[in-house]
Every structure is written in structure tokens, then in C-alpha cells.
C-alpha positions in Angstrom: 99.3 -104.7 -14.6 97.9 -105.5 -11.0 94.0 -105.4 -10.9 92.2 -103.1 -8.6 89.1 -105.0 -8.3 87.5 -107.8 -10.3 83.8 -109.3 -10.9 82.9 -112.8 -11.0 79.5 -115.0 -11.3 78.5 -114.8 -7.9 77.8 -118.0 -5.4 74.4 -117.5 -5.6 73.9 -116.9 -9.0 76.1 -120.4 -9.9 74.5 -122.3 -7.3 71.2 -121.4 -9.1 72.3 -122.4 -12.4 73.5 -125.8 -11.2 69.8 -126.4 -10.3 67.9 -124.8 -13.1 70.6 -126.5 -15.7 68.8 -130.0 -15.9 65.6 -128.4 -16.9 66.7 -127.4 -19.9 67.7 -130.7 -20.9 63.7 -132.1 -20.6 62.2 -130.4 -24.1 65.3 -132.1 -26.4 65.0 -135.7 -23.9 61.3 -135.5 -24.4 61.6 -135.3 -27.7 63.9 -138.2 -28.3 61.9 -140.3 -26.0 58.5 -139.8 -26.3 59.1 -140.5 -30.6 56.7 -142.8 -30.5 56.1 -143.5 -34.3 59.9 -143.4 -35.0 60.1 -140.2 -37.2 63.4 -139.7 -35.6 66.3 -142.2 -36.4 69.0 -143.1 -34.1 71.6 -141.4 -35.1 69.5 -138.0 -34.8 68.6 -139.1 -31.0 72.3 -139.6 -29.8 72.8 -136.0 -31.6 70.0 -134.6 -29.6 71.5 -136.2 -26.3 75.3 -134.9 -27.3 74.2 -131.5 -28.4 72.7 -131.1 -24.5 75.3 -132.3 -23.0 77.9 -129.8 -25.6 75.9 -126.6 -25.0 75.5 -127.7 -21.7 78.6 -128.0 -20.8 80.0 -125.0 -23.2 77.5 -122.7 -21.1 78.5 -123.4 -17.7 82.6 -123.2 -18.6 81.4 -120.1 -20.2 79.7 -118.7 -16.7 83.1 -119.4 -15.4 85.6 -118.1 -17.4 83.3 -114.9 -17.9 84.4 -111.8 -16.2 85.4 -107.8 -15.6 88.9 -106.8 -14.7 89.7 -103.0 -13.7 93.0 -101.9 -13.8 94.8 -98.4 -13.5 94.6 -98.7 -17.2 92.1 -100.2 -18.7 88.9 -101.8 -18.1 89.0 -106.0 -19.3 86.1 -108.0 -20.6 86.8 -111.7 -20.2 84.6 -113.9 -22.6 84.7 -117.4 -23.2 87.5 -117.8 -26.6 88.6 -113.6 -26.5 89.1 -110.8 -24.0 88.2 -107.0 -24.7 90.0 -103.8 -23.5 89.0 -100.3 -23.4 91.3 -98.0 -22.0 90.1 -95.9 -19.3 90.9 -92.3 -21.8 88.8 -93.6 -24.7 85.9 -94.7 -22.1 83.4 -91.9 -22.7 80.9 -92.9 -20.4 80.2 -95.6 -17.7 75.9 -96.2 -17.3 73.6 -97.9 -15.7 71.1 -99.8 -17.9 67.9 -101.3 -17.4 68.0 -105.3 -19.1 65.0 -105.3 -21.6 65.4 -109.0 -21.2 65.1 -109.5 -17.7 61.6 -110.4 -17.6 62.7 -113.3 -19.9 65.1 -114.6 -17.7 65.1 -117.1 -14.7 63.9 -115.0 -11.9 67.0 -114.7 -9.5 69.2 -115.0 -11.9 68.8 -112.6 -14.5 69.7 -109.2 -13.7 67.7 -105.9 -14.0 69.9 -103.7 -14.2 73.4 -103.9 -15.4 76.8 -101.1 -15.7 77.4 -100.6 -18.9 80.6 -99.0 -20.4 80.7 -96.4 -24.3 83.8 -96.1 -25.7 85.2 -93.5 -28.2 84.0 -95.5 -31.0 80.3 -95.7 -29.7 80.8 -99.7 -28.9 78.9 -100.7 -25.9 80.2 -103.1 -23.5 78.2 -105.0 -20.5 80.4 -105.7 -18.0 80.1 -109.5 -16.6 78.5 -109.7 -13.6 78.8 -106.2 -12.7 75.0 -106.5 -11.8 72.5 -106.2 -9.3 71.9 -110.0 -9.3 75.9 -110.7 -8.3 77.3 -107.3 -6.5 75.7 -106.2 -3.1 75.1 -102.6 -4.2 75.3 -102.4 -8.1 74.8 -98.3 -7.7 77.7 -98.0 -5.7 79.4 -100.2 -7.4 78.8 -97.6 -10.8 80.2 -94.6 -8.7 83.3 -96.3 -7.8 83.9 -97.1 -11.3 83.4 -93.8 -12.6 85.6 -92.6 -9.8 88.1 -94.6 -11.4 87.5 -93.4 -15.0 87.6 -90.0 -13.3 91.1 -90.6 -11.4 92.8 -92.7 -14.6 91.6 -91.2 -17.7 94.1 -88.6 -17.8 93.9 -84.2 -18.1 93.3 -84.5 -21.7 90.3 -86.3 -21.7 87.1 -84.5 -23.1 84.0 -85.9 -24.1 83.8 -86.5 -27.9 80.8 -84.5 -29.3 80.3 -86.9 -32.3 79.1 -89.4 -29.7 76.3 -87.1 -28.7 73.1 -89.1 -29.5 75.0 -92.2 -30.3 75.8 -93.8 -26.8 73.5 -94.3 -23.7 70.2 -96.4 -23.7 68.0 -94.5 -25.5 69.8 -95.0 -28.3 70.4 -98.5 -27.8 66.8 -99.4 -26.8 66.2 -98.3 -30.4 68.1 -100.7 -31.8 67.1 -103.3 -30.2 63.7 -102.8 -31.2 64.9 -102.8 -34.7 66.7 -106.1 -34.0 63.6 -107.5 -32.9 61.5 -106.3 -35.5 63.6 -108.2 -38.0 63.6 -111.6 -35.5 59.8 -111.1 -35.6 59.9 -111.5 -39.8 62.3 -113.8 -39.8 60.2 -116.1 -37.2 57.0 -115.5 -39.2 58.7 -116.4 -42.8 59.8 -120.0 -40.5 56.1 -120.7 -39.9 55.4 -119.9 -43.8 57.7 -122.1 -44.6 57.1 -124.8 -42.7 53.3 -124.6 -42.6 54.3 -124.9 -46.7 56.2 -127.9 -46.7 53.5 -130.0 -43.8 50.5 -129.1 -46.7 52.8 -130.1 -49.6 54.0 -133.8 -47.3 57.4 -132.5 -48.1 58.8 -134.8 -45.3 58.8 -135.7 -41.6 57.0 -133.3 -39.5 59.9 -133.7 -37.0 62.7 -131.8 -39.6 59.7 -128.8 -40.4 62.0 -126.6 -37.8 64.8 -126.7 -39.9 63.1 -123.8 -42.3 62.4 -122.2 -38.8 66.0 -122.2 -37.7 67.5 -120.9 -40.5 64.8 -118.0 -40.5 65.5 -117.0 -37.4 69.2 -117.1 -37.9 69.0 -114.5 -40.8 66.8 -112.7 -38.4 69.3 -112.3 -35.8 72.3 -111.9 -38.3 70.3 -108.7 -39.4 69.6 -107.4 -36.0 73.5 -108.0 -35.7 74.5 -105.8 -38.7 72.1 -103.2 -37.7 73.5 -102.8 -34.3 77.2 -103.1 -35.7 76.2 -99.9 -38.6 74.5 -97.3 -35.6 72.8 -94.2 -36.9 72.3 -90.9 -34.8 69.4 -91.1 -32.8 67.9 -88.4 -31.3 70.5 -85.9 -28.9 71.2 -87.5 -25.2 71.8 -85.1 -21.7 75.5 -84.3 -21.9 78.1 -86.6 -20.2 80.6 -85.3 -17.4 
């Protein structure tokens, strides 16, 4: 199937992530260097080096390989091990979306606002680079892919009223919040934990972020399953 148009990481947005890459590498090379008193063994420091250089080098073959595809079809989401398609007649609306984590972000490299895709089933899928950080115009760039949708979605399509309430922003925004509510406990039952084991001399202060870790990966595993089990939210403006 030939592709009508595609969207890729941007120059400017790689070039910027070449130079802000090493930066993240001074925390975990701090840490292994400036151990002092030896709490950390050898073995752990050459882990510390090899896990940069792993997620280092998983997250920049990840920047590459990421990106949308539109066809006549279908609408393709390029990630780094799988793809995802939505045909254009199960695509029940195409957004724009503000990112709630943009102030988070490296400045110039996070984007703000971002085209977002519903399908039939309520799934929500950002499209890669479809942004306002790596297209000239990301507004026109959402009426030409609703144009699309419009031209390839066929005469039968009609919008499915179950959705209503269940798709667009506001309803994600409240999940999110949800998912960060449970990131909150799950980072404040960490510090419990490991504020527990450095009064009890339970071991090296240098391992108490293990309790943290697995804290905040229940955390996020629960923000996961609430996103993946969506409840009608409050009723949304109709879609076309």
C-alpha cells in the first residue's frame, strides 16, 4: 500500500537530543564515581556504566525507528519492537491535544501540543512526531488528516454513540490524574519504606532505592490498568 505522507523525528529535534543525551549520563557516572566510602562494589559500577550506555542507546534507536504512516487505508504507528493500525472507517475522531507533560520536558524538544487519533474501541493513539515541535504547522497538518479520514473512511461511516464521553481529552485528562494519584502513593509508600529500613541499619544506604523502585512500578502498573478499563466520563461536543 503506497504512503501518502509520513512523519519522522525532525532534524532539529534529533540534533537536540544528540546534545542533551550526555547529560543524562552525569547523575548514574556521579554516582559510581564520587563512592567515596565504597558502598558500591565493582560489579554494581560497570552495571551502572552498561545500563547508560543500554538505555542510551535503546532510546535513540527508538527516536529513529519511531514513526506515522498514512495511507488510503489506514493510519500506521511505528514503535520500536511493534507497529499499530487503525483503519481510517473505525477512526472516530482525529484531535488536537494539549501534552500535560510538556512543561516536564526539555524545552525545544518536548512538544505542546500533539494530533491525536480515537478509534472505535475508545483506544487513543499519539501519532509520532505529528507535533508542533517536528511539523511546520501542526494545525494544518490536523485538517489534512481529517480530510483524509473524511475522503477514505467510506459512506457508511457514522460516529459510534457509545463513544460519546469516552474519547477526546477531557476524558483522558481524567485519567491521567488518576494515574498520577496512584504514582503519588506508590512514591510516598517508597520513602516509608526506605526511611524504615535506614532507622532499622537494614543495609547500605546506596540499595534504600530499591523499595523506591518497586513502589513506583506498582504505581505506574496501576495507572496502566486504569487507563486500559475507561469509565464514561462526563458527555463530550458531538464529533463530525
Amino acid at each position: 500500500m503506497p504512503v501518502l505522507r509520513e512523519f519522522r523525528v525532525s532534524d532539529r529535534t534529533w540534533r537536540r537530543t544528540l546534545l542533551l543525551m550526555p547529560l543524562t549520563a552525569v547523575p548514574p557516572l556521579l554516582t559510581a564515581v564520587a563512592d567515596a566510602e565504597g558502598l558500591i562494589p565493582g560489579w554494581a559500577k560497570a552495571l551502572i556504566f552498561a545500563g547508560f550506555l543500554a538505555v542510551a542507546g535503546l532510546t535513540l534507536l527508538w527516536i529513529k525507528r519511531l514513526a506515522t504512516f498514512v495511507t488510503d487505508t489506514h493510519l500506521e504507528v511505528r514503535g520500536l519492537l511493534r507497529t499499530k493500525r487503525v483503519a481510517w472507517v473505525h477512526v472516530q475522531d482525529v484531535t488536537l491535544e494539549d501534552n500535560v507533560f510538556a512543561g516536564m520536558g526539555q524545552r525545544g524538544v518536548t512538544p505542546e501540543t500533539r494530533i491525536v487519533v480515537y478509534d472505535a474501541r475508545a483506544r487513543r493513539y499519539v501519532l509520532p512526531w505529528a507535533d508542533d515541535k517536528n511539523v511546520s504547522d501542526v494545525r494544518l497538518t490536523q485538517q489534512d488528516l481529517r480530510e483524509a479520514w473524511g475522503q477514505n473512511r467510506g459512506p457508511s461511516w457514522v460516529f459510534d454513540e457509545h463513544l460519546r464521553g469516552r474519547i477526546g481529552p477531557g476524558h483522558w485528562h481524567n485519567i491521567l490524574a488518576r494515574s498520577w494519584a496512584q504514582f503519588t502513593f506508590g512514591a510516598i509508600a517508597g520513602m516509608i519504606l526506605a526511611f524504615v529500613l535506614l532507622f532499622r541499619g537494614s543495609g547500605p544506604i546506596v540499595f534504600l532505592a530499591v523499595p523506591v523502585c518497586g513502589a513506583l512500578a506498582a504505581a505506574v502498573t496501576a495507572g496502566v490498568q486504569i487507563r486500559r478499563h475507561r469509565t464514561p466520563a462526563r458527555p463530550t461536543a458531538a464529533r463530525p
